[in-house]
N, C-alpha and C positions, 0 to 999 in steps of 0.2 A: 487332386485339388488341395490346394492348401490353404490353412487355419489363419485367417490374420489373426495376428498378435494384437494383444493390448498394449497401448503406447502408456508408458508408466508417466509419474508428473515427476515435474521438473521439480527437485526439494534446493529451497533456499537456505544456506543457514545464516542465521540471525545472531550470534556469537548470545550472551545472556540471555536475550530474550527468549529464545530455543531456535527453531525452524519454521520454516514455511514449504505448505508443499500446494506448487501453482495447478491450480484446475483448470484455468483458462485463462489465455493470455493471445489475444488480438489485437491489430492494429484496425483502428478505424480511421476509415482516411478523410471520410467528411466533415469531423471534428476535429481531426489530427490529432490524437491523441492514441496509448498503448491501454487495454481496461484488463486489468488483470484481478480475475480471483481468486483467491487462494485461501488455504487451512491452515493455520497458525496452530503451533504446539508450542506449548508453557507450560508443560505437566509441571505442578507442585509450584508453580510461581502466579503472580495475579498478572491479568490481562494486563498489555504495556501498554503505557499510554499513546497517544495518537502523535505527540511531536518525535518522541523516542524513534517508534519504528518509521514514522516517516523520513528520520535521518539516517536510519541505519539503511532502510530499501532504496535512500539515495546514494548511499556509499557502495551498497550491493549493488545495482543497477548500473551508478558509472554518469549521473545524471544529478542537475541541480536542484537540491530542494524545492525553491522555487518553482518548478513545474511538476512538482509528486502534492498529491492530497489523496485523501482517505476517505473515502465516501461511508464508509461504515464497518464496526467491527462487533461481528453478535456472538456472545461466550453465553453458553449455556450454564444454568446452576450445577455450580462445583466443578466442570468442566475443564480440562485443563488446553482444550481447544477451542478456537474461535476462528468463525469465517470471517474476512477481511476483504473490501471491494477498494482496487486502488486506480489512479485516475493519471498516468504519467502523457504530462502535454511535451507536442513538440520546443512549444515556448514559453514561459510565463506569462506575455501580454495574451497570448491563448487562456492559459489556463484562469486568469481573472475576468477573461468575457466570457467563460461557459460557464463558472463555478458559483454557486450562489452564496451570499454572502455569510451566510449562517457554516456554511462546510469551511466558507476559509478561515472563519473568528473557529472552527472547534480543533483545525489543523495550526493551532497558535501567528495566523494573520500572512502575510505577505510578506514581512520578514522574519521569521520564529524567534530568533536567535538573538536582535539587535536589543537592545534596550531601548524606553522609551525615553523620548525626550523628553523633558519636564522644563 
């Protein structure tokens, strides 16, 4: 009889920011969307902000801003880790009919990046 193994997590690296190592990461097909959760390491540096790692897990991922948001990141006092719930839509026009409006104004809006017009 043999011992299943433990399936170790997937480790992301995050170049500055440190790494991430995934806990869970499913496709749910009736939202259409990927829900990934994962432990973020930053020993000795402050939690990164929400538009920062939202661009760099778009660059890691291979996928447009536009459909990654960050549903929450909780760091413990002094901590140098922080769990992290991330929310990658198949589309963007997806991702602005599930997402509430409050998560998209804190993932810096629907186009992070652009400037505003004035």
């Amino acid at each position: 009889m043999s011992v299943p193994q433990a399936r170790e997590a997937r480790r992301i690296d995050l170049g500055e920011m440190g790494w991430g190592e995934v806990q869970v990461d499913f496709y749910n097909p009736l939202v259409k969307r990927r829900e990934i959760v994962m432990m973020l390491h930053h020993e000795l540096k402050p939690t990164p902000m929400r538009i920062m790692l939202r661009q760099k897990l778009a660059e890691v991922l291979g996928v447009d801003i536009k459909r990654i948001y960050i549903r929450y990141i909780k760091t413990g006092y002094g901590a140098g880790l922080s769990k992290v719930r991330v929310h990658v839509y198949d589309s963007p026009e997806r991702a602005l009919s599930f997402e509430p409006k409050y998560i998209i104004e804190r993932n810096g809006g629907v186009n992070p990046f652009e400037e505003a017009e004035g």
